[in-house]
C-alpha positions in Angstrom: 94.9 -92.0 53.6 98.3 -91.0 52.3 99.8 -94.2 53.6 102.5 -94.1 50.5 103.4 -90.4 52.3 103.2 -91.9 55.7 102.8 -95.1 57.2 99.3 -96.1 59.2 99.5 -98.1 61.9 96.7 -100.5 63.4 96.6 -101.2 67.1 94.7 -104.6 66.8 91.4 -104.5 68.9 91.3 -108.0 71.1 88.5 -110.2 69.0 86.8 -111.3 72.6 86.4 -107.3 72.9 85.6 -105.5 69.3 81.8 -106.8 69.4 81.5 -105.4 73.3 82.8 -102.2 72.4 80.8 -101.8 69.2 78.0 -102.8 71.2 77.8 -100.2 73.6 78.9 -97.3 71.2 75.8 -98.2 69.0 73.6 -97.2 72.5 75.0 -93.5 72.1 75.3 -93.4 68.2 71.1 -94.6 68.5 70.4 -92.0 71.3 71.9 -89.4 68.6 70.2 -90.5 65.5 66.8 -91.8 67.5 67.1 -95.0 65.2 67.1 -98.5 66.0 70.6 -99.6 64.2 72.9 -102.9 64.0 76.6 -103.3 63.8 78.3 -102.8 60.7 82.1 -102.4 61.4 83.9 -101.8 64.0 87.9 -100.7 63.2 91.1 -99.5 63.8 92.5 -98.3 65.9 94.6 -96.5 63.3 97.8 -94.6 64.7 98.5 -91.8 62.7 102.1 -89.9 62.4 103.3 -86.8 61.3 102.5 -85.9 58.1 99.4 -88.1 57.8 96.3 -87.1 56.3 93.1 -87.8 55.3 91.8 -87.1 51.7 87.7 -86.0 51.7 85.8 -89.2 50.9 82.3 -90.5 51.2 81.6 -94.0 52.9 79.9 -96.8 51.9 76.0 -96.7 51.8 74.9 -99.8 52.3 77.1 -100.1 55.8 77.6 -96.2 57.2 74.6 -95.0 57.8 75.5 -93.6 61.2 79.6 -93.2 62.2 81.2 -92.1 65.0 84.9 -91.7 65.5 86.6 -91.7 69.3 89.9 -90.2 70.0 91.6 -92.6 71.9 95.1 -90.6 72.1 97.3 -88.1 71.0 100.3 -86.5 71.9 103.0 -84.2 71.3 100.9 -82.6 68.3 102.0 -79.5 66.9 98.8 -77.9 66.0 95.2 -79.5 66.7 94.6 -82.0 63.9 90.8 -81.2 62.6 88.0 -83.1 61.6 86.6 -81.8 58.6 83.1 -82.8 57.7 81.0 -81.1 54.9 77.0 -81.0 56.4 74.1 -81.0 54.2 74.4 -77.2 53.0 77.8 -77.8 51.9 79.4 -75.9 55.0 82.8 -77.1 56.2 82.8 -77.9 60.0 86.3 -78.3 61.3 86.3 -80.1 64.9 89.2 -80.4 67.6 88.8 -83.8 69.6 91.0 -84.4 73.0 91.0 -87.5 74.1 87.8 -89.5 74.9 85.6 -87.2 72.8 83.3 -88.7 70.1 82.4 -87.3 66.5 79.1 -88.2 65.0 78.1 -88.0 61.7 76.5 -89.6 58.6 79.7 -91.1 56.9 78.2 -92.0 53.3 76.4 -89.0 53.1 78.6 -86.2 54.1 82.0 -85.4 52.9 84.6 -85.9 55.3 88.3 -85.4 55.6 91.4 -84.4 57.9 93.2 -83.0 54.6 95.7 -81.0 56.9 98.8 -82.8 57.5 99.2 -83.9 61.0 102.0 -81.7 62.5 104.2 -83.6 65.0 103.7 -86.8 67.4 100.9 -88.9 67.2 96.9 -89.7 67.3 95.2 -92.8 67.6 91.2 -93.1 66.6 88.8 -95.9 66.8 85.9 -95.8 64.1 82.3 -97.5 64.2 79.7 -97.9 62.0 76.0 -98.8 61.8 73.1 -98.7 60.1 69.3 -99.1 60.2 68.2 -102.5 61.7 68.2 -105.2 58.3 67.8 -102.6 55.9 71.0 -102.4 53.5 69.4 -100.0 51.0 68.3 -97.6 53.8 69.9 -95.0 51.4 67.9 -95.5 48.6 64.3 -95.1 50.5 62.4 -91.5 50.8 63.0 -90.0 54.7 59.6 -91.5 56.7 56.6 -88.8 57.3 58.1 -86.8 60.3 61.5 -86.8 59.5 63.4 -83.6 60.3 64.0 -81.6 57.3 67.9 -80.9 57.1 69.2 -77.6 57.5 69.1 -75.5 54.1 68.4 -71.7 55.0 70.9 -71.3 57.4 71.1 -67.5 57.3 74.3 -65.3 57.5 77.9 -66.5 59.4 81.1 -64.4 59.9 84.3 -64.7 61.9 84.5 -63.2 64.8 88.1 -65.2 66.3 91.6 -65.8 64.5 91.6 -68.3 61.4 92.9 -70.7 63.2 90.9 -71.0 65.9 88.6 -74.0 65.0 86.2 -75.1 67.7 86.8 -72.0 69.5 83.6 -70.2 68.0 85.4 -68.4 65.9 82.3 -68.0 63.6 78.9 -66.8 64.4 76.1 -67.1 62.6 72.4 -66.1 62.8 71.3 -69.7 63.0 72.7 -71.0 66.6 71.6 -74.7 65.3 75.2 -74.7 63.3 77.3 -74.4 66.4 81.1 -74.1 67.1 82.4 -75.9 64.6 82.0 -74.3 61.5 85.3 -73.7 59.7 86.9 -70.4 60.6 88.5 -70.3 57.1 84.8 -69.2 55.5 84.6 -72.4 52.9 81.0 -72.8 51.8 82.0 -75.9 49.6 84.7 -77.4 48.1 84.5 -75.3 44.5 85.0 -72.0 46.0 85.9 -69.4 49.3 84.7 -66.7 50.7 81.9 -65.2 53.2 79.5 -67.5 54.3 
């Protein structure tokens, strides 16, 4: 975070409260990853102000497996503040949360961000982590027989809405499995733009 930019501020979580709510968030983070997973952190919630931002970072291994962020508030924002997270073809998905939604993704293993500044008023997010039940190194082991392979060959995207549309489906692509969210600014990674 640029905190020396702008300040962060922490609403405090009641301590009788954090391990219920972390509780009952890992039920939906497990329904999404099919995994049986224990608590690893629960925190914020973080109230961002204008200006704030995010710089792209990985998480770490041995505790965020599986992440999820809530938007608890916002208001009087200028512009929608996006969630930027890099999936595992290098593709920049930039999401718009309201209020009550929930992002889900693997925190220390895909590159994630809100790089734009926040324009005006506020946002407040709650984040949790997990990961599989007693197994630290999970991210050291070779995927089990089964596993989903990730996306690779993803096919051909182009914009089809305004550039600043983000979560609008401003970019199609031949591959529905990539969804609304793909960045309608056409990064394919971090090194270089252009067409997807």
């Amino acid at each position: 975070m640029n905190w020396w930019e702008t300040p962060v501020r922490f609403v405090q979580i009641p301590w009788a409260l954090k391990t219920v709510w972390q509780d009952r968030l890992r039920l939906l983070v497990k329904r999404w990853t099919g995994e049986t997973l224990e608590n690893t952190d629960l925190y914020g919630m973080r109230r961002y102000k204008d200006g704030a931002r995010l710089l792209t970072h990985l998480d770490r291994e041995s505790t965020h497996a599986a992440s999820l962020i809530v938007n608890v508030a916002q208001g009087d924002l200028d512009r929608p503040w996006t969630v930027e997270v890099h999936n595992h073809t290098d593709r920049l998905h930039e999401v718009v949360m309201v209020p009550g939604e929930l992002v889900y993704y693997e925190s220390a293993a895909c590159l994630h961000a809100r790089n734009t500044p926040l324009k005006g008023g506020s946002y407040i997010s709650l984040f949790a982590q997990y990961r599989l039940v007693g197994d630290p190194d999970w991210y050291q082991k070779e995927n089990p027989p089964g596993t989903r392979e990730r996306l690779l060959d993803v096919g051909w995207c182009r914009l089809v809405g305004e550039v600043d549309t983000m979560s609008q489906g401003a970019v199609v692509c031949k591959d529905p499995r990539i969804g609304p969210h793909l960045s309608p600014n056409m990064f394919t990674d971090h090194k270089r733009r252009g067409p997807l």
